[in-house]
N, C-alpha and C positions, 0 to 999 in steps of 0.2 A: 469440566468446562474451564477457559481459560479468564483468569482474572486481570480485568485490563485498569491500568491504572487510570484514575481520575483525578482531572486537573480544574481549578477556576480558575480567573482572572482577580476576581477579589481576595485569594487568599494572599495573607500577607509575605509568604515566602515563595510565590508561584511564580517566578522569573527564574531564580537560584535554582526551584525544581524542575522548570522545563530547559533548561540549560545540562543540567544532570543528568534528563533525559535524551537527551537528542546527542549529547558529546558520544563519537564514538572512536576509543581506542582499537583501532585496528593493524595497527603498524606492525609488520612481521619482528617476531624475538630473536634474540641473538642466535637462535640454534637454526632458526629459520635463515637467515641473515649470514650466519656462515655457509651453511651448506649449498646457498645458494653461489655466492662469491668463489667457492672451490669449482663449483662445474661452470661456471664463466672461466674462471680458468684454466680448465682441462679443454672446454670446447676451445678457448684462445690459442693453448698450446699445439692441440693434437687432434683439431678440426673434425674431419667426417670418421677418424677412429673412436673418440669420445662418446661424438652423438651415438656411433652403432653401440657402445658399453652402454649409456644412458638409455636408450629407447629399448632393451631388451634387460636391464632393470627395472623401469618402471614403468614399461607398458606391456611384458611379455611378450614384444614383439624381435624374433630373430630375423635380422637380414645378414645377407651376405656380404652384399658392397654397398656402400653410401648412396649407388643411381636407382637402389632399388626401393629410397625414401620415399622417390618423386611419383606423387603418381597420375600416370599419363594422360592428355588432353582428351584422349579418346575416352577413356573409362568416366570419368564425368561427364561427358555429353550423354552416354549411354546413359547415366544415372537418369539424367534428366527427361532424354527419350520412353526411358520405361515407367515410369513415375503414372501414375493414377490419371489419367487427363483432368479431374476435379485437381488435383493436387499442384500438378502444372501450369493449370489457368490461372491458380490462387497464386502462386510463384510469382508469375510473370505479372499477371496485375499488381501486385503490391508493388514490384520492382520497377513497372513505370510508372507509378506515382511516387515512389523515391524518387529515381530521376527526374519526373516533372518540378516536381519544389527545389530539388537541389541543382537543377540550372538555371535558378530563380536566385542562388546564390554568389551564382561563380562573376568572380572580382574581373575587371577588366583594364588593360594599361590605359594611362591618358596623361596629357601631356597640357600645358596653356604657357602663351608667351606675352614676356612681360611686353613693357613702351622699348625699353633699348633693345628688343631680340633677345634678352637672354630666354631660354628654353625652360622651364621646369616641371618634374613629371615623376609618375611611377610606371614604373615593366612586372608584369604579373607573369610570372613563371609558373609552369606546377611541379612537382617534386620528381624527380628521376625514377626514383624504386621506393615504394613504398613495403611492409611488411604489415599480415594481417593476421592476427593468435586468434582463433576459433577453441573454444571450450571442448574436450571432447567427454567421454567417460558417463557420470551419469543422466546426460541428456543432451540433445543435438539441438544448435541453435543456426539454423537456416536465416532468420528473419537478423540475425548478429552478420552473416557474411554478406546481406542486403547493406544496410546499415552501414557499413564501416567499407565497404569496395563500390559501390555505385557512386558517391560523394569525390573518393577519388578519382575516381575512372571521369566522370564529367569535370573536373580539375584539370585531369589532360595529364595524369599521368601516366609515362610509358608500359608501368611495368609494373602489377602486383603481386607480389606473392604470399599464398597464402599458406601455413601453417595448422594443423589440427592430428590430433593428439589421436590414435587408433589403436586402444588396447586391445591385446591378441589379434590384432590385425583386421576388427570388423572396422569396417568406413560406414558413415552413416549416407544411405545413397539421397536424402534432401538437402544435405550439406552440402554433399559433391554438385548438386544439379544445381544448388544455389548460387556456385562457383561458375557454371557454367553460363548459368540466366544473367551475372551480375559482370562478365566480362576480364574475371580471374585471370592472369596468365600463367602462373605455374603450383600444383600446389603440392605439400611435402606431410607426410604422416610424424610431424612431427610436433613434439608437445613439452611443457614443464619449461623451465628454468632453461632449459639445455637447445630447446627451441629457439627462446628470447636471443640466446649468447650467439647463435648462429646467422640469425639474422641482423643481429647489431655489427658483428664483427667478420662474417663469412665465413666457411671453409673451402672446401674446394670443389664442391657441391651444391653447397647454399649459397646465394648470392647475401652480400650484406648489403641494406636496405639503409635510407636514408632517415626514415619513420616509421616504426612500427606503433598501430592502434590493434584493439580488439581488448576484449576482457580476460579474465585467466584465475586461478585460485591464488591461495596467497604467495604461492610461492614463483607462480608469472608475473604479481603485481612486485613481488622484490626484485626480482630480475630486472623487469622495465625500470625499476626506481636505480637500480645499481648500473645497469647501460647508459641512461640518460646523461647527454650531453656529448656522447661518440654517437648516438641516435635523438632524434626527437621521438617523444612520445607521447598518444595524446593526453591520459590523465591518470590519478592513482584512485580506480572508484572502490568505494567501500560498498556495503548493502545497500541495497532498493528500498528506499522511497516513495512512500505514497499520503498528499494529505489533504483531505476533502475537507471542503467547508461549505456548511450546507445549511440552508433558510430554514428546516424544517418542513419544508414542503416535498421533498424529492423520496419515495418509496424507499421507507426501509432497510426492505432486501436488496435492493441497487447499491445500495451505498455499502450493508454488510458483502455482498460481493465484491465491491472494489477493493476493502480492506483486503479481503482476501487474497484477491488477483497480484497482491506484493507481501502476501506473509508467506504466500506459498511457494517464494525464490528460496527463501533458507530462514533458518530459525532466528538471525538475526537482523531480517529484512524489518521497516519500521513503517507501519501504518497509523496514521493519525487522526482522527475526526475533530472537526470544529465550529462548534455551532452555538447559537444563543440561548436555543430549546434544548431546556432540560429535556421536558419529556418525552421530545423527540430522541434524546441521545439514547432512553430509554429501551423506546422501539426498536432501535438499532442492537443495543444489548440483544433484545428479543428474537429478534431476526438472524443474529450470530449465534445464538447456541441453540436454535431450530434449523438453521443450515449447517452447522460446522459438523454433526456427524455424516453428514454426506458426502463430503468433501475427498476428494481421491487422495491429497494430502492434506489430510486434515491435522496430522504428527504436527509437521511443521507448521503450519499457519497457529496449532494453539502453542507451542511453544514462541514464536515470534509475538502471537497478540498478547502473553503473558510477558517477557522478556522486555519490549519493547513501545507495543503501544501505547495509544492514552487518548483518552475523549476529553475536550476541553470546551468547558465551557465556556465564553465571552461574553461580554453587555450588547453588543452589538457586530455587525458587519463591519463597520471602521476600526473597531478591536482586533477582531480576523483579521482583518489585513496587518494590522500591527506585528500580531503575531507571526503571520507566514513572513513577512520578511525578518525578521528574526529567525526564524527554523530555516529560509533559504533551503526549501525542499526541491527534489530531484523533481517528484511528478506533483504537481496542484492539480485538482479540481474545485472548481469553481460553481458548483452545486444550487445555484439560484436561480430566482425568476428571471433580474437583468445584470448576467456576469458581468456586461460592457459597462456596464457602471462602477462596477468592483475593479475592476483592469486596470484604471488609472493609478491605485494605491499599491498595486504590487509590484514590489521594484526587484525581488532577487525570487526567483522557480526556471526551472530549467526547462518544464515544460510544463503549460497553462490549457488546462481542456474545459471548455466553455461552457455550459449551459446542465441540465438536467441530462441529454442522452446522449453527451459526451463521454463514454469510458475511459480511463487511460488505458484498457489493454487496447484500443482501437490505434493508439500512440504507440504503442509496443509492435504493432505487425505492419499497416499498410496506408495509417493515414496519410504519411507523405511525410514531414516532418521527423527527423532523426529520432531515435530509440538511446543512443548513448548521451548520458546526461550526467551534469556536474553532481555529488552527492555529496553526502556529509559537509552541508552549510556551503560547499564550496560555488554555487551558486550565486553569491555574493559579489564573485568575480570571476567567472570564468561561464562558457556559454555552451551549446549543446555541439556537437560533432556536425562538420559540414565540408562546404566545400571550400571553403576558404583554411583550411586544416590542410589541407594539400596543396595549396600553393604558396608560394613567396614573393616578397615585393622587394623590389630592389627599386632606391631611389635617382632619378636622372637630373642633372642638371648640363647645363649645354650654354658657356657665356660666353653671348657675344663681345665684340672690344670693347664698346660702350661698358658692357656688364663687368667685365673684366674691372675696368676702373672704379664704379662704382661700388662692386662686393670688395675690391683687391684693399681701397683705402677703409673699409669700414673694419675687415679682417685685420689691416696690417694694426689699427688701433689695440683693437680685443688683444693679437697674440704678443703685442710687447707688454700689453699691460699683467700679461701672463709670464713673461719670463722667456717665451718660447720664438726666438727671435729668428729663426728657419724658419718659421711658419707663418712670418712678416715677412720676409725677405722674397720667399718664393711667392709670397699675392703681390709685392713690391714690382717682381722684374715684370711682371705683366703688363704695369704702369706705365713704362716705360716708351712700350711697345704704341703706344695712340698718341 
């Protein structure tokens, strides 16, 4: 059984220790770090020959020529046509209840004019071509190409492409159907470090893309971090996140399952309990190592609840909250009788799930609200995956002659007093002109 650390509030060195706990070193090593920076290389120099060297290294996949990456509009619809009708309905529902929240998001231009006419405004654009990295290998994440292409696509952007990784050539046919339900427009069996550099940069095959999101192992999160700035991208996530704080009231085994639903991502996923009842937290103990043989990966969740967890106890609810915004966790639960009284005090979670029969894996598939969320404290300042991630705002302004005069003499002040006497000169001749 796995031994999960214990924390109080009253102990006197329990800041410095939940700081220790929650910091997490993830940042790829220098072996990781070169090797990646050489096949951004080779994809830069020698485009769709690199990629076919790379994808039959280290996916056993042999092709012939670069168009034989892509694979066609038609074999994913199929995917989705033959799919289980339970399976497809589930599909489709979740996907429009993505889209329903996430056009709940989408930013809109506007414009207001001052006394003199002068115009001021913003133009909301959405992004030309986006790029989307899909996980492939030891498990297929469908509810990830929801996620990350529906947000865009109601953006308004023209063109997605999406990427995923097919060792020996198997495709995962919920993935492909998820492409098809989610409104995809091209996608390519392609994976790793050597993916990322194709779609940052192009070959003559792969279109280069203006943003690429989606998750990836460590060596797609170097990639993305080493492209950035010739792409935008959306973040660098470390492990999953989960931290309930619970009255003492809430079953248990509910709670021992949610732990579980994020220790079971990977061994270094970090689950957290938070509550004022001791002997509640107890129960919870009890309910974990009466469930966790059952568990289909149970490996992982006890090396994650050993490595990483920690049941904390507090004086109160207004502690908890102190606490979570300090950890500025990826998923909060909020495990009480009246969360909306708790909600006020939490100022940094990336995603907030309310009451007693609230899961986060309900947050994870279809509740409507995004799945990709800021992790490792980054919560603090940065906010979950939407649809304002796919668009841009360019600023307008529009002066009238009147306006002209009045910005032109307030400008001409500021840039002499700066030195930059073009930049007086040119609001100056405007002057002139009324």
């Amino acid at each position: 059984m796995p031994t999960i650390q214990r924390l109080s509030t009253t102990g006197p060195d329990f800041w410095a220790r939940l700081e220790a706990l929650i910091t997490w070193e993830g940042v790829a090593d220098e072996t990781v770090t070169s090797t990646v920076r050489e096949i951004i290389s080779q994809v830069r120099q020698r485009g769709d020959a690199a990629l076919l060297e790379y994808t039959q290294r280290f996916d056993q996949l042999t092709t012939a020529q670069a168009a034989d990456l892509e694979v066609p509009a038609s074999r994913w619809r199929q995917a989705l046509e033959s799919l289980p009708t339970n399976q497809r309905i589930t599909l489709e529902t979740a996907a429009a209840r993505i889209r329903a929240y996430a056009k709940r998001q989408k930013l809109e231009s506007w414009t207001f004019t001052e006394v003199d006419g002068t115009v001021l405004g913003q133009q909301v654009t959405p992004l030309d071509r986006v790029g989307l990295y899909v996980p492939g290998g030891k498990a297929a994440y469908p509810s990830s190409v929801l996620m990350n292409a529906i947000p865009a696509k109601v953006a308004g952007v023209p063109e997605l492409v999406m990427v995923a990784p097919a060792p020996g050539g198997a495709l995962n046919d919920l993935v492909l159907a998820a492409a098809a339900v989610a409104n995809v427009d091209r996608v390519f069996t392609l994976g790793g470090a050597q993916a990322i550099a194709a779609l940052a940069y192009g070959t003559a095959t792969v279109p280069c893309v203006d943003k690429i999101v989606g998750p990836g192992n460590i060596y797609v999160a170097a990639a993305k971090r080493q492209v950035f700035g010739a792409v935008g991208i959306d973040m660098i996530a470390g492990p999953s996140e989960i931290l309930v704080v619970c009255d003492g009231l809430t079953d248990p085994d509910w709670i021992a399952m949610d732990l579980f639903s994020q220790a079971e991502h990977d061994e270094d996923a970090q689950p957290i309990l938070i509550s004022p009842d001791a002997a509640f937290m107890e129960q919870v103990i009890a309910s974990v190592e009466r469930l966790l043989p059952e568990m289909e990966r149970r490996e992982v969740i006890a090396a994650s609840l050993t490595r990483r967890a920690a049941l904390i106890q507090v004086r109160d609810l207004t502690e908890a909250a102190q606490v979570v915004n300090f950890i500025a966790p990826e998923h909060l639960e909020l495990s009480v009788e009246k969360p909306e009284e708790l909600l006020p005090l939490i100022r940094h979670a990336g995603a907030i799930f309310m009451g007693r029969y609230t899961a986060e894996a309900l947050g994870d598939y279809c509740a409507g609200p995004n799945h990709v969320l800021p992790t490792s404290r980054t919560a603090r300042f940065s906010s979950p995956l939407g649809v304002y991630d796919f668009q841009k705002r360019s600023s307008l302004i529009h002066c009238s002659p009147m306006g002209a005069t009045t910005l032109g003499n307030i400008a001409s002040v500021l840039a002499r007093g700066e030195g930059l006497t073009a930049h007086a000169r040119s609001a100056e001749l405007r002057l002139k002109d009324i």
